[in-house]
C-alpha positions, 0 to 999 in steps of 0.5 A: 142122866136117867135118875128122877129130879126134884125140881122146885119151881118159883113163880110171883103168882099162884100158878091156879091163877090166870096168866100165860106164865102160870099155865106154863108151870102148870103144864111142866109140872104136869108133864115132868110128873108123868116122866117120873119127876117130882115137883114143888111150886113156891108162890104167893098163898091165894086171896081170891073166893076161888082157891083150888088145889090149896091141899095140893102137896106139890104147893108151898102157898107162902103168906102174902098179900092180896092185891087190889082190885083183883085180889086173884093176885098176891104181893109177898115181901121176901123177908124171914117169915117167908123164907121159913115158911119155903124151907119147911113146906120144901122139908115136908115135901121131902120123903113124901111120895117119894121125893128126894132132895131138891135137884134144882131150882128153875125160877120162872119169876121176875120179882118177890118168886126170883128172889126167894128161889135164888135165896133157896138155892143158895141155902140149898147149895143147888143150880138155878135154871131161870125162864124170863116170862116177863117184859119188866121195860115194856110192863113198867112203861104203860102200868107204872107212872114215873116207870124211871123212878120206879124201876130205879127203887126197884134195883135199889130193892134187888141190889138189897135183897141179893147183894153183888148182882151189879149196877144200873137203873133201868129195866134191862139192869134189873133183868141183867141183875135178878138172874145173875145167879143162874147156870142158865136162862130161858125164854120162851120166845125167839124174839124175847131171847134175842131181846134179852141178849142184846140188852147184855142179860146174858150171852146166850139165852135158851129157847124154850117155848111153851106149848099146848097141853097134849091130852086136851089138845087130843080130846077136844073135840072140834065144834062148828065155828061159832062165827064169833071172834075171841080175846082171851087175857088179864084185862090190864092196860098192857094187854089193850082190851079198851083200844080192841072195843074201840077198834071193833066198834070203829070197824063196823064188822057184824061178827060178835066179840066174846071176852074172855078173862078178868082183872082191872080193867073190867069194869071200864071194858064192860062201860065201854062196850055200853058207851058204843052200844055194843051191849049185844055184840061184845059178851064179857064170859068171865074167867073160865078154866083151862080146857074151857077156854081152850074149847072156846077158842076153837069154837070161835072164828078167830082169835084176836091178840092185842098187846104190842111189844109186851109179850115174851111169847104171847100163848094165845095165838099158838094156842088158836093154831094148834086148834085151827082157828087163826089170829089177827095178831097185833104185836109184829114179834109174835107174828113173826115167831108164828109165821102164818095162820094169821091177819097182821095189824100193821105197825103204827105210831100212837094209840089213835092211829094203831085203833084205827090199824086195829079196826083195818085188820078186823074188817080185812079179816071179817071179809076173808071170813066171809068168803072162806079165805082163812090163813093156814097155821105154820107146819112148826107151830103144829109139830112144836106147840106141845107140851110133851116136847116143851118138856123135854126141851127143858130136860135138856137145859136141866142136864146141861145145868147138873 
């Protein structure tokens, strides 16, 4: 199959948003552009003061909702109004600059996004391929209070919404129900595809991972280590900043801290950080641009990842390697997938006890800096974690679908 695609992705997020998820589309859309390829993204419209991009023609920003505290992030309801509000910005999508007909769907969302795409799918009578990018079991039970009680309306609103897409409760119901629809699913992980197999969401689950992009990769220039360590995310329980400030605080390592990101928790991050006198040791950088933190990963000492069992792919850490800055690397499942260029925090039961793993591994790492011991990143990350080849990795999966 030689002939260009239109294929329209859907996302529960802007894609000019921060998120592991929306870097990922970003950098497909970029990279099935130069293979000739046309792309449309449907997400929530912006709230936020910054909002690049809004003219975009690859952009169909549907009404929604901000959401509080961080109004970066929207919340839509999948209704009629919305469902217009697609199909009139994919129809004026259609003949400009070429575009054709949409080809496929490729839905690389879990909630409001997945519903809208199959539902245009189904109108435009074409395959969806869907990438799960979210753990909704391990993000429902440490953000959601009653997540039983929640996850269960969440079904009853997924049976509602997209009738005949069967029963059950839990989060793996809903995973198994929202992409019932699709010709094929992905996951960008080994560990998450294994996952979602075993819980019965599909038989087979493609491995797509996401990757780096390749022109920045070639024109970052590799700076003098800066001697300070980085986390990088969305400051949201999941994702553990507040046990990292306690951990560093506890290991008594002299390296500095730079923070880099937003969302709700930066308030109480920041209070921490004064609380334990970390004032001049731990910097909160904001959020910053896609190259710009990728520059400043590279310029740091080490890269820290925190969140444990959360993560499909967990970017970060790739990321670091393919920048030659290693990780200290929480989640045991990322570890894994990487196999090397990093410092493991070993497993531990509750949150006392996994701070005070957290604090272990940071000073282990702090030594091995030290005496100039670092880890060697894997051979696969180096090849694999680009963008290019990500590309056509997902081409195949659309052949396969057409």
């Amino acid at each position: 199959m030689s002939r260009p695609l239109h294929v329209v992705m859907f996302g529960d997020q802007h894609v000019e948003t921060s998120g592991g998820a929306q870097v990922a589309m970003r950098l497909q859309r970029k990279y099935l552009e130069r293979a000739g390829h046309t792309v449309t993204v449907v997400a929530p419209a912006r709230h936020g003061r910054e909002r690049p991009n809004m003219s975009d023609p690859a952009y169909v920003d549907v009404p929604s909702i901000g959401v509080p505290r961080d109004y970066e992030y929207a919340g839509v309801w999948p209704g009629r109004r919305v469902e217009r509000a697609v199909d009139l910005g994919i129809a004026r999508r259609v003949g400009r600059d070429g575009a054709r007909i949409p080809d496929l769907v490729h839905v690389q969302a879990d909630y409001w996004g997945a519903v809208l795409g199959y539902r245009f799918a189904e109108r435009a009578r074409v395959p969806v391929v869907h990438t799960m990018h979210n753990r909704v079991d391990a993000g429902f039970a440490a953000t959601v209070p009653l997540a039983g009680l929640a996850l269960a309306g969440l079904n009853l609103a997924r049976r509602a919404l997209l009738p005949g897409t069967g029963g059950g409760s839990d989060a793996w119901a809903y995973l198994r129900g929202i992409s019932a629809r699709a010709a094929a699913v992905t996951a960008p992980s080994g560990h998450f595809a294994r996952r979602l197999e075993r819980h019965g969401v599909r038989d087979r689950v493609e491995v797509v991972w996401n990757g780096i992009d390749d022109d920045v990769l070639a024109s970052l220039a590799r700076p003098e280590k800066s001697g300070a360590l980085v986390w990088v995310g969305r400051m949201s329980p999941e994702k553990r900043l507040l046990p990292l400030i306690e951990a560093y605080a506890a290991s008594g390592i002299d390296l500095p801290l730079d923070v880099v990101g937003g969302g709700f928790e930066w308030e109480d991050a920041w209070r921490l950080a004064e609380r334990r006198g970390l004032h001049d040791r731990v910097r909160f950088l904001g959020r910053l641009g896609y190259e710009e933190t990728l520059a400043r990963i590279a310029a740091s000492t080490a890269l820290v990842q925190t969140s444990i069992g959360f993560e499909t792919q967990g970017m970060t850490p790739f990321e670091a390697a393919q920048l030659g800055t290693p990780s200290i690397v929480s989640d045991p499942d990322i570890a894994d997938e990487m196999g090397g260029g990093l410092w493991r925090v070993r497993p531990a039961d509750g949150e006392p006890e996994r701070i005070r793993a957290l604090a272990d591994a940071l000073r282990e790492a702090a030594a091995d800096i030290a005496r100039g011991a670092l880890p060697e990143p894997s051979e696969r990350v180096r090849r694999e974690f680009v963008q290019s080849s990500r590309t056509e990795a997902m081409l195949e999966v659309y052949r396969g679908v057409l």
